[in-house]
SEKOLMAR-665596 format. One record per atom (N, C-alpha, C): residue number from 1; atom name; x, y, z. Coordinates in steps of 0.1 Angstrom, whole numbers. Last residue first. Layout:
SEKOLMAR-665596
> NUM,CA,X,Y,Z .
...
//
This chain:
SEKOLMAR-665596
> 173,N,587,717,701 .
> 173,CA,577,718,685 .
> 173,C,566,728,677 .
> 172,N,610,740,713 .
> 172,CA,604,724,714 .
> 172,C,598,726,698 .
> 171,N,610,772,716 .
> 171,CA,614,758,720 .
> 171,C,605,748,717 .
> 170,N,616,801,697 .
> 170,CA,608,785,705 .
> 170,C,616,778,709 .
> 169,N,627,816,677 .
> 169,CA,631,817,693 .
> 169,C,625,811,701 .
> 168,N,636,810,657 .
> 168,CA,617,814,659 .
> 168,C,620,816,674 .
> 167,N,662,805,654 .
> 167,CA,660,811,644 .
> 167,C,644,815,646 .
> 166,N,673,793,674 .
> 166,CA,679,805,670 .
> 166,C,669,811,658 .
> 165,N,656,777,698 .
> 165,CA,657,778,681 .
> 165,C,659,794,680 .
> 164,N,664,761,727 .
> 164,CA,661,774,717 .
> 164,C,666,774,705 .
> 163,N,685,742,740 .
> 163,CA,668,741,736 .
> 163,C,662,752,732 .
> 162,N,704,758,755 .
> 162,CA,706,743,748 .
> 162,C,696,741,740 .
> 161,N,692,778,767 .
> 161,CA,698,784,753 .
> 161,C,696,768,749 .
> 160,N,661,770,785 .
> 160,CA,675,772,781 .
> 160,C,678,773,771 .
> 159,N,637,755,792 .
> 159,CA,638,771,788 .
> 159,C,651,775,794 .
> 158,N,633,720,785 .
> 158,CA,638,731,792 .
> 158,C,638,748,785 .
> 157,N,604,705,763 .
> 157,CA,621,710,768 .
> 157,C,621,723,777 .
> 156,N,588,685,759 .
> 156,CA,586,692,771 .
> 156,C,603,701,770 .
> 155,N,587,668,732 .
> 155,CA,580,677,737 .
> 155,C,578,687,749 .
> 154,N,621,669,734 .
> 154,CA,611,668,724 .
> 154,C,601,680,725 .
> 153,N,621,655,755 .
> 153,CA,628,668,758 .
> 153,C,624,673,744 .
> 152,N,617,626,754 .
> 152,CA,610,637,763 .
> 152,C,611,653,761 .
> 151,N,636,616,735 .
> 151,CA,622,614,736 .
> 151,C,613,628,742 .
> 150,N,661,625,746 .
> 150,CA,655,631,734 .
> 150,C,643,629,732 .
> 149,N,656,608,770 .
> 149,CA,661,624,766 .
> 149,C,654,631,758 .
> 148,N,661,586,758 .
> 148,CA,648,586,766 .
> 148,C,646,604,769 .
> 147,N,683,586,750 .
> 147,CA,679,585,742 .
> 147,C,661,588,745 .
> 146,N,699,588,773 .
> 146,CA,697,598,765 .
> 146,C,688,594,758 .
> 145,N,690,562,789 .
> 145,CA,690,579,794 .
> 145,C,685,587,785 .
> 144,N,705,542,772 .
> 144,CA,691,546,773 .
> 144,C,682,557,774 .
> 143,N,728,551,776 .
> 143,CA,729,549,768 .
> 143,C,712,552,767 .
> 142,N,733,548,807 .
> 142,CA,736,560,805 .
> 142,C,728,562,787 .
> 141,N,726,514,805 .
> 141,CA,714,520,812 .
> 141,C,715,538,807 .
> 140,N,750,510,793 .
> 140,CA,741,505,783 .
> 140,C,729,515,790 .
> 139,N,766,520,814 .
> 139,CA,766,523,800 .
> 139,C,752,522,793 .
> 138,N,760,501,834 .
> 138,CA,757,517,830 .
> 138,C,756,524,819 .
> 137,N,766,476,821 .
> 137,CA,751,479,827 .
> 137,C,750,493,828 .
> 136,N,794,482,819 .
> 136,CA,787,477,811 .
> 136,C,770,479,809 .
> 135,N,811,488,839 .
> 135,CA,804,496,845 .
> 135,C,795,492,829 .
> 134,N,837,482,839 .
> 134,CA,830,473,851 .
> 134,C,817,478,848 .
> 133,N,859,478,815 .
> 133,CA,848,484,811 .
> 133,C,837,477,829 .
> 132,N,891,479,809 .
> 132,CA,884,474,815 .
> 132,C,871,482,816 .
> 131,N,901,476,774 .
> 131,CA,899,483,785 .
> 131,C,887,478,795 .
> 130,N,918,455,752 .
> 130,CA,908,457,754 .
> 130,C,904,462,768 .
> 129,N,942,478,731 .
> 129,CA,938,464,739 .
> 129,C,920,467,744 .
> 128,N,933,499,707 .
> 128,CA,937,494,718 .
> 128,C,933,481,723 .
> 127,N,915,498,685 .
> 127,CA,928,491,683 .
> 127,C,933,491,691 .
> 126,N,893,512,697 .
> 126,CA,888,495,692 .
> 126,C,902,488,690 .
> 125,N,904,538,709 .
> 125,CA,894,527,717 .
> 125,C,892,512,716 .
> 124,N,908,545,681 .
> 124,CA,919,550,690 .
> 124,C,914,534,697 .
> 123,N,882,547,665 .
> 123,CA,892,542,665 .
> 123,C,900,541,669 .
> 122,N,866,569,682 .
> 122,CA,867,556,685 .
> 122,C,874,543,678 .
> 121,N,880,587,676 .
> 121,CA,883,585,691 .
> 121,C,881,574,695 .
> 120,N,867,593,652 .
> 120,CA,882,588,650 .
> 120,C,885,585,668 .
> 119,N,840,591,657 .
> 119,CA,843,578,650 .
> 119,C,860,580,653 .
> 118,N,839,617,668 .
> 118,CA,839,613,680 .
> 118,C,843,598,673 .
> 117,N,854,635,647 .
> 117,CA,856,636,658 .
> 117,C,856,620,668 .
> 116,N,831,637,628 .
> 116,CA,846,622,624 .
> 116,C,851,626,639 .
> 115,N,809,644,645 .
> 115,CA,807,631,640 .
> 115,C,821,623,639 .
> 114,N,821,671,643 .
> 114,CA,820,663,659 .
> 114,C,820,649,654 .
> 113,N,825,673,618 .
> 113,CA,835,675,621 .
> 113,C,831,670,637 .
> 112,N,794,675,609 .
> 112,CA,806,663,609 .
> 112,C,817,666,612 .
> 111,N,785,698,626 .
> 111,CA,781,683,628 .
> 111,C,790,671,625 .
> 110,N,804,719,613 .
> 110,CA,806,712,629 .
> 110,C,794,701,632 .
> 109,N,792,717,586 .
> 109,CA,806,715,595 .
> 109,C,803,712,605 .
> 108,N,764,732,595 .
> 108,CA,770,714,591 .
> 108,C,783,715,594 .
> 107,N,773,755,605 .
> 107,CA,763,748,613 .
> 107,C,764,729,611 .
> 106,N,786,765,585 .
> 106,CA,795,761,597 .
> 106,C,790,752,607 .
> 105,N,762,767,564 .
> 105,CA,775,758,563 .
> 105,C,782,755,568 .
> 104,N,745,787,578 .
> 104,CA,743,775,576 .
> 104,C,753,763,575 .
> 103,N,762,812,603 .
> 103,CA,759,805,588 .
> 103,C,758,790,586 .
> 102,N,752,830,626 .
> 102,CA,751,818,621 .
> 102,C,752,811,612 .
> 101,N,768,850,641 .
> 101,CA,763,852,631 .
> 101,C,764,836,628 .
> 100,N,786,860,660 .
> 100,CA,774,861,665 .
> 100,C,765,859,653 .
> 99,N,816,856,665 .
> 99,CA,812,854,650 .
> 99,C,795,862,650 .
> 98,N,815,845,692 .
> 98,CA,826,853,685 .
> 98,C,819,856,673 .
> 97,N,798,830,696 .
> 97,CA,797,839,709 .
> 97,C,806,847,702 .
> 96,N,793,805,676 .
> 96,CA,787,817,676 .
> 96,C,787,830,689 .
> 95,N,819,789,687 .
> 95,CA,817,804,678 .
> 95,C,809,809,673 .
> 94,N,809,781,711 .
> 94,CA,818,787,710 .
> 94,C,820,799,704 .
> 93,N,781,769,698 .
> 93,CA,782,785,710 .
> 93,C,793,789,711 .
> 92,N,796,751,683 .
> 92,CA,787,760,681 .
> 92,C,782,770,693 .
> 91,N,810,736,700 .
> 91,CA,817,739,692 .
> 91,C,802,754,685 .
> 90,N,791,727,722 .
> 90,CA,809,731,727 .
> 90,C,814,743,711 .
> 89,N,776,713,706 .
> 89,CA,771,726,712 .
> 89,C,778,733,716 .
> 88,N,792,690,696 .
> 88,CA,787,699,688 .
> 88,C,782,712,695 .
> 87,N,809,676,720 .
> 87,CA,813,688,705 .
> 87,C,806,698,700 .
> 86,N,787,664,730 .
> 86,CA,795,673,736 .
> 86,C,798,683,728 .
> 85,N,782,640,711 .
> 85,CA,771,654,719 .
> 85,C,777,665,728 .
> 84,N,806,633,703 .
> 84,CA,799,638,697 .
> 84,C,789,652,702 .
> 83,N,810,618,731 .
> 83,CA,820,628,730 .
> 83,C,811,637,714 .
> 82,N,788,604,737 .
> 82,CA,791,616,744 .
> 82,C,801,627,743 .
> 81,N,793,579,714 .
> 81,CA,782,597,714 .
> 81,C,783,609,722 .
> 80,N,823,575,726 .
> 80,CA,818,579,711 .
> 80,C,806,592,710 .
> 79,N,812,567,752 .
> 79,CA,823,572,751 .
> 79,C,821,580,736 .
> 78,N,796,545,745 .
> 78,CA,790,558,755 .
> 78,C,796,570,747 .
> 77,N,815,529,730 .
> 77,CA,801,534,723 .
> 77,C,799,545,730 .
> 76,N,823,517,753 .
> 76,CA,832,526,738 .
> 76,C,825,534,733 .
> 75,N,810,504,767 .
> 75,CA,817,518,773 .
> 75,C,824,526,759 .
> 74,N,799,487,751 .
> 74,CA,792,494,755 .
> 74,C,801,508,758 .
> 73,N,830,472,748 .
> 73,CA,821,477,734 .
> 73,C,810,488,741 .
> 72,N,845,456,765 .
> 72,CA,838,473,768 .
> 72,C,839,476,753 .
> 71,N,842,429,757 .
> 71,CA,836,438,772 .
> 71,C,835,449,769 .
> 70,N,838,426,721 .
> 70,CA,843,429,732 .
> 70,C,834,436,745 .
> 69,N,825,413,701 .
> 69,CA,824,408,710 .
> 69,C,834,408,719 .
> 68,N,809,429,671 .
> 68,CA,814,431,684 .
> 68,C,814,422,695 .
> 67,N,778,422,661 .
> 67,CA,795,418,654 .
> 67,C,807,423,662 .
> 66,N,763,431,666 .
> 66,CA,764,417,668 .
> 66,C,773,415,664 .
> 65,N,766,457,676 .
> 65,CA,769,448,690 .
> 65,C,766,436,685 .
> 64,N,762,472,656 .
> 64,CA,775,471,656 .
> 64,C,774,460,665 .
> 63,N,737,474,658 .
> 63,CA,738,469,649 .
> 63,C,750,460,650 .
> 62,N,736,490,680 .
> 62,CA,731,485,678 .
> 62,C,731,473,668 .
> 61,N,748,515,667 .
> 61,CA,759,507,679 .
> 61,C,747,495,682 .
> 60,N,730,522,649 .
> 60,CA,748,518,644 .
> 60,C,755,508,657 .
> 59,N,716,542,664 .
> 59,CA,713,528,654 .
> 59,C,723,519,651 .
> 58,N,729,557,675 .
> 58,CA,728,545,688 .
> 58,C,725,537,675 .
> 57,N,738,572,653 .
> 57,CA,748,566,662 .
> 57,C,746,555,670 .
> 56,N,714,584,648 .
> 56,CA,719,573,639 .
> 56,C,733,564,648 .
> 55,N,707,597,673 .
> 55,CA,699,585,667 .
> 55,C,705,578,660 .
> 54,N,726,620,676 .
> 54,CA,725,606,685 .
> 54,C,717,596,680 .
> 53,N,728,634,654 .
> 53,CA,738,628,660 .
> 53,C,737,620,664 .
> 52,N,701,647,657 .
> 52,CA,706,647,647 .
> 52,C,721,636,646 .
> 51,N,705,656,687 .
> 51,CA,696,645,685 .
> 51,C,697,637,668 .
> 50,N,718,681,686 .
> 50,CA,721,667,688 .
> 50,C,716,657,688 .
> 49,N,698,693,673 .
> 49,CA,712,689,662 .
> 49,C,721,677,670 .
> 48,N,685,699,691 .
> 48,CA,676,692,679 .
> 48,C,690,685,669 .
> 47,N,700,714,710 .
> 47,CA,698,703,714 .
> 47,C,689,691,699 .
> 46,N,701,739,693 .
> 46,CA,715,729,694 .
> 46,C,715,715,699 .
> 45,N,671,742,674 .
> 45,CA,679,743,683 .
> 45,C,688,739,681 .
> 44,N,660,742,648 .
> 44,CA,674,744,649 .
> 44,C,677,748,659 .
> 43,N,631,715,648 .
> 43,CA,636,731,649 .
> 43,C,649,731,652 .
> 42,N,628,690,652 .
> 42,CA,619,696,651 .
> 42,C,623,709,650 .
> 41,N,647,667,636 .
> 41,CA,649,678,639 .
> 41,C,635,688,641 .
> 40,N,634,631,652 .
> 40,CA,637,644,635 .
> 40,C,637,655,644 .
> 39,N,623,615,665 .
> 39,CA,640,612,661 .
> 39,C,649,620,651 .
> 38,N,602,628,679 .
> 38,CA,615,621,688 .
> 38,C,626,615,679 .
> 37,N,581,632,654 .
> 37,CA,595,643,664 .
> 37,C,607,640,671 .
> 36,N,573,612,637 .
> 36,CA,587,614,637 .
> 36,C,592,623,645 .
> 35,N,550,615,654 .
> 35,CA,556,596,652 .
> 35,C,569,602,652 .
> 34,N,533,633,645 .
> 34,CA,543,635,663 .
> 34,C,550,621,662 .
> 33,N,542,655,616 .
> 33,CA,536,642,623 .
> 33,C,547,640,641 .
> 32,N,548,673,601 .
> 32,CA,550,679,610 .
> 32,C,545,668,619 .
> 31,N,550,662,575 .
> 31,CA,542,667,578 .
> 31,C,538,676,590 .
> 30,N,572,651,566 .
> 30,CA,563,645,574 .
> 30,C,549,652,579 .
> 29,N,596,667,563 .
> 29,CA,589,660,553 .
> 29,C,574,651,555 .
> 28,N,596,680,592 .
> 28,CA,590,689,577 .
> 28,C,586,678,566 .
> 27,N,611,660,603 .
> 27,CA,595,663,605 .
> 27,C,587,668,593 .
> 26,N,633,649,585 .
> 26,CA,620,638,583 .
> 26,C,612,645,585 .
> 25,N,652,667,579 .
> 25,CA,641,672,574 .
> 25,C,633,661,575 .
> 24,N,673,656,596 .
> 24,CA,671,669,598 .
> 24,C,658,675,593 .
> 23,N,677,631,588 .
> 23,CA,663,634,600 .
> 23,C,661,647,602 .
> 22,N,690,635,570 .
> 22,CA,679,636,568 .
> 22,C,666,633,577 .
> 21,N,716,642,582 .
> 21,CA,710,647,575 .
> 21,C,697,642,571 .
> 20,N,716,614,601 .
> 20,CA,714,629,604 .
> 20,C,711,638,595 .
> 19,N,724,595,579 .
> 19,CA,710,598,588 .
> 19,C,712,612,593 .
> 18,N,746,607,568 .
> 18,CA,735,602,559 .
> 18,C,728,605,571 .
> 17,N,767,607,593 .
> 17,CA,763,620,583 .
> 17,C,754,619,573 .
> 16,N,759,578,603 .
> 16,CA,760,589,609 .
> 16,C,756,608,604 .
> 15,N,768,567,583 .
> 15,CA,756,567,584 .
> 15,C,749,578,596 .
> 14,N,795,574,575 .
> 14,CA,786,576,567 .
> 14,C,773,570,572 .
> 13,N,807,568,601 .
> 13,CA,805,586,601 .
> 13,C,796,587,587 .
> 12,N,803,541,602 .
> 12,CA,797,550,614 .
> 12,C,795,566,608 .
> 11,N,820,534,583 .
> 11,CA,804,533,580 .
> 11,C,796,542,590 .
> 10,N,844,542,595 .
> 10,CA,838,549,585 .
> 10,C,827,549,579 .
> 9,N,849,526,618 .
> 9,CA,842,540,619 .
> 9,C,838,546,608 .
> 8,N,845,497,606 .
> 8,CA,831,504,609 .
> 8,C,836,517,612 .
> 7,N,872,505,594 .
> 7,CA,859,501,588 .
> 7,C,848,506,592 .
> 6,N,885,510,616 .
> 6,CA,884,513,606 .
> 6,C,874,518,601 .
> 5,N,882,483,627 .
> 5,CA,881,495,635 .
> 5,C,879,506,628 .
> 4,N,894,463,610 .
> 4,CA,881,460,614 .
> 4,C,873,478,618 .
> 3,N,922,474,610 .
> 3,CA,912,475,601 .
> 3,C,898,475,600 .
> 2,N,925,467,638 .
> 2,CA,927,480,635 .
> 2,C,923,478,620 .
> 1,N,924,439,642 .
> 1,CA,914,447,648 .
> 1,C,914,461,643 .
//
Protein backbone atom coordinates (compact mmCIF):
# COMPACT_ATOMS: atom_id res chain seq x y z
CA UNK A 1 0.00 0.00 0.00
CA UNK A 2 2.89 2.42 0.60
CA UNK A 3 3.88 2.43 -3.01
CA UNK A 4 0.42 2.47 -4.17
CA UNK A 5 0.31 5.74 -1.71
CA UNK A 6 2.97 7.11 -3.27
CA UNK A 7 2.00 7.00 -6.49
CA UNK A 8 -1.08 8.54 -6.43
CA UNK A 9 0.27 11.41 -4.15
CA UNK A 10 2.50 12.17 -6.75
CA UNK A 11 -0.11 12.18 -9.56
CA UNK A 12 -2.19 14.15 -6.97
CA UNK A 13 0.55 17.00 -6.59
CA UNK A 14 1.06 16.84 -10.57
CA UNK A 15 -2.47 17.31 -11.28
CA UNK A 16 -2.99 19.31 -8.60
CA UNK A 17 -0.07 21.84 -9.63
CA UNK A 18 -1.01 21.30 -13.59
CA UNK A 19 -4.70 22.14 -12.91
CA UNK A 20 -4.38 24.85 -10.74
CA UNK A 21 -2.17 26.45 -12.70
CA UNK A 22 -4.26 26.77 -15.40
CA UNK A 23 -7.40 27.41 -13.98
CA UNK A 24 -5.54 30.24 -12.77
CA UNK A 25 -5.89 31.69 -16.30
CA UNK A 26 -9.10 29.54 -17.71
CA UNK A 27 -11.28 32.98 -16.90
CA UNK A 28 -9.02 35.38 -18.70
CA UNK A 29 -8.50 32.67 -21.29
CA UNK A 30 -12.17 32.57 -21.66
CA UNK A 31 -13.06 35.50 -22.08
CA UNK A 32 -14.16 36.32 -18.80
CA UNK A 33 -17.25 33.65 -19.56
CA UNK A 34 -19.56 32.86 -16.28
CA UNK A 35 -19.41 28.77 -17.32
CA UNK A 36 -15.66 28.99 -16.12
CA UNK A 37 -15.85 31.44 -12.84
CA UNK A 38 -16.79 28.64 -10.46
CA UNK A 39 -13.74 26.66 -11.20
CA UNK A 40 -11.10 29.55 -12.62
CA UNK A 41 -9.36 32.19 -10.68
CA UNK A 42 -11.47 35.05 -11.16
CA UNK A 43 -8.97 37.49 -9.46
CA UNK A 44 -5.96 37.12 -6.88
CA UNK A 45 -7.82 36.96 -4.00
CA UNK A 46 -6.56 34.17 -1.35
CA UNK A 47 -9.87 32.64 -1.46
CA UNK A 48 -9.54 32.45 -5.68
CA UNK A 49 -6.15 30.55 -4.96
CA UNK A 50 -7.98 28.28 -2.97
CA UNK A 51 -10.26 27.32 -5.26
CA UNK A 52 -7.11 26.94 -7.46
CA UNK A 53 -6.37 23.96 -5.08
CA UNK A 54 -9.60 22.63 -4.47
CA UNK A 55 -10.98 21.71 -7.91
CA UNK A 56 -8.20 19.70 -9.15
CA UNK A 57 -7.97 17.89 -5.80
CA UNK A 58 -11.75 16.93 -5.58
CA UNK A 59 -11.22 15.91 -9.52
CA UNK A 60 -8.51 13.45 -8.42
CA UNK A 61 -10.40 12.21 -5.33
CA UNK A 62 -13.03 11.37 -7.60
CA UNK A 63 -11.26 9.50 -9.86
CA UNK A 64 -9.14 8.17 -6.97
CA UNK A 65 -12.54 6.48 -5.37
CA UNK A 66 -12.55 3.79 -8.09
CA UNK A 67 -9.43 2.45 -7.29
CA UNK A 68 -9.67 3.00 -3.57
CA UNK A 69 -11.45 0.57 -1.54
CA UNK A 70 -10.82 1.81 1.81
CA UNK A 71 -13.57 3.09 4.69
CA UNK A 72 -11.94 6.09 5.38
CA UNK A 73 -10.81 7.02 1.78
CA UNK A 74 -13.54 9.87 2.17
CA UNK A 75 -12.18 11.10 5.62
CA UNK A 76 -8.57 11.07 3.97
CA UNK A 77 -9.44 13.00 1.18
CA UNK A 78 -11.46 15.75 3.60
CA UNK A 79 -8.48 15.60 5.60
CA UNK A 80 -5.94 16.33 2.40
CA UNK A 81 -7.92 19.44 0.94
CA UNK A 82 -8.56 20.86 4.23
CA UNK A 83 -5.24 20.72 5.20
CA UNK A 84 -4.25 22.35 1.61
CA UNK A 85 -7.01 25.16 2.07
CA UNK A 86 -5.80 25.89 5.28
CA UNK A 87 -2.00 26.36 4.34
CA UNK A 88 -2.36 28.31 1.79
CA UNK A 89 -4.04 31.57 3.37
CA UNK A 90 -2.22 30.49 6.82
CA UNK A 91 0.83 30.76 4.83
CA UNK A 92 0.18 33.82 2.71
CA UNK A 93 -1.09 36.41 5.28
CA UNK A 94 1.48 35.11 7.46
CA UNK A 95 4.04 36.56 5.36
CA UNK A 96 2.60 39.02 3.73
CA UNK A 97 1.89 40.62 7.39
CA UNK A 98 5.88 40.60 7.59
CA UNK A 99 7.28 41.16 4.20
CA UNK A 100 3.90 43.48 3.24
CA UNK A 101 5.06 43.03 -0.27
CA UNK A 102 3.66 40.32 -2.54
CA UNK A 103 5.92 38.76 -4.93
CA UNK A 104 4.51 36.59 -7.53
CA UNK A 105 6.99 33.62 -7.07
CA UNK A 106 6.23 33.21 -3.24
CA UNK A 107 2.57 33.54 -4.20
CA UNK A 108 3.27 29.99 -6.32
CA UNK A 109 5.53 28.62 -3.80
CA UNK A 110 3.21 28.51 -1.31
CA UNK A 111 0.53 26.92 -3.63
CA UNK A 112 2.77 23.92 -4.06
CA UNK A 113 4.40 23.87 -1.05
CA UNK A 114 0.47 23.54 0.65
CA UNK A 115 -0.33 21.20 -2.37
CA UNK A 116 3.06 18.60 -1.48
CA UNK A 117 2.06 19.59 2.03
CA UNK A 118 -1.30 18.35 2.15
CA UNK A 119 -0.30 14.88 -0.76
CA UNK A 120 2.69 14.14 1.79
CA UNK A 121 0.00 14.00 4.87
CA UNK A 122 -1.72 11.98 2.78
CA UNK A 123 0.80 9.57 2.38
CA UNK A 124 1.28 9.25 6.06
CA UNK A 125 -3.01 8.42 6.13
CA UNK A 126 -2.89 5.66 3.11
CA UNK A 127 0.27 3.57 4.67
CA UNK A 128 -1.27 3.52 7.98
CA UNK A 129 -3.64 0.94 8.88
CA UNK A 130 -6.83 1.66 8.02
CA UNK A 131 -8.60 4.46 10.56
CA UNK A 132 -11.83 4.39 11.76
CA UNK A 133 -13.66 6.80 9.56
CA UNK A 134 -17.82 6.76 11.18
CA UNK A 135 -18.40 9.97 9.84
CA UNK A 136 -18.10 8.82 5.71
CA UNK A 137 -21.47 10.61 4.78
CA UNK A 138 -19.91 13.85 6.33
CA UNK A 139 -17.21 13.82 4.73
CA UNK A 140 -18.43 13.17 1.50
CA UNK A 141 -21.55 15.86 2.50
CA UNK A 142 -18.29 18.46 4.26
CA UNK A 143 -16.65 17.62 0.73
CA UNK A 144 -19.70 19.03 -1.20
CA UNK A 145 -19.98 22.15 1.10
CA UNK A 146 -16.93 23.36 -0.21
CA UNK A 147 -17.17 22.89 -3.32
CA UNK A 148 -20.78 24.43 -3.35
CA UNK A 149 -18.63 27.26 -1.63
CA UNK A 150 -16.70 28.02 -4.26
CA UNK A 151 -19.66 27.97 -6.45
CA UNK A 152 -21.42 30.69 -4.56
CA UNK A 153 -18.75 32.58 -3.10
CA UNK A 154 -17.71 33.22 -6.68
CA UNK A 155 -20.42 35.45 -7.35
CA UNK A 156 -21.66 36.69 -4.02
CA UNK A 157 -18.36 36.78 -1.70
CA UNK A 158 -18.11 38.02 1.63
CA UNK A 159 -16.38 41.67 2.29
CA UNK A 160 -13.37 40.15 3.98
CA UNK A 161 -9.57 40.06 3.53
CA UNK A 162 -10.13 36.00 2.59
CA UNK A 163 -12.03 37.41 -0.62
CA UNK A 164 -10.11 40.66 -1.64
CA UNK A 165 -7.99 41.03 -4.54
CA UNK A 166 -4.85 42.47 -3.44
CA UNK A 167 -4.23 43.69 -6.47
CA UNK A 168 -7.97 45.84 -7.76
CA UNK A 169 -9.16 45.67 -4.20
CA UNK A 170 -12.62 43.82 -5.43
CA UNK A 171 -14.14 41.20 -4.69
CA UNK A 172 -15.64 38.59 -6.53
CA UNK A 173 -15.82 39.01 -10.48
Amino acid sequence: MEKKAIIWALVGLAVTALGGTLLHFLFDWTGGSLWSAPFSGVNESTWEHMKLFFWPTALLAAVQSFFFVRRDFLCVKLKTVLTGLILIPLLYHTYNSIIAKSPDWLNIGIFFISAAFAYGQEIGYFTQEEAPCTGRTTALVLLLALAAAFVLFTFFPPRILLFRDPVTGGYGI
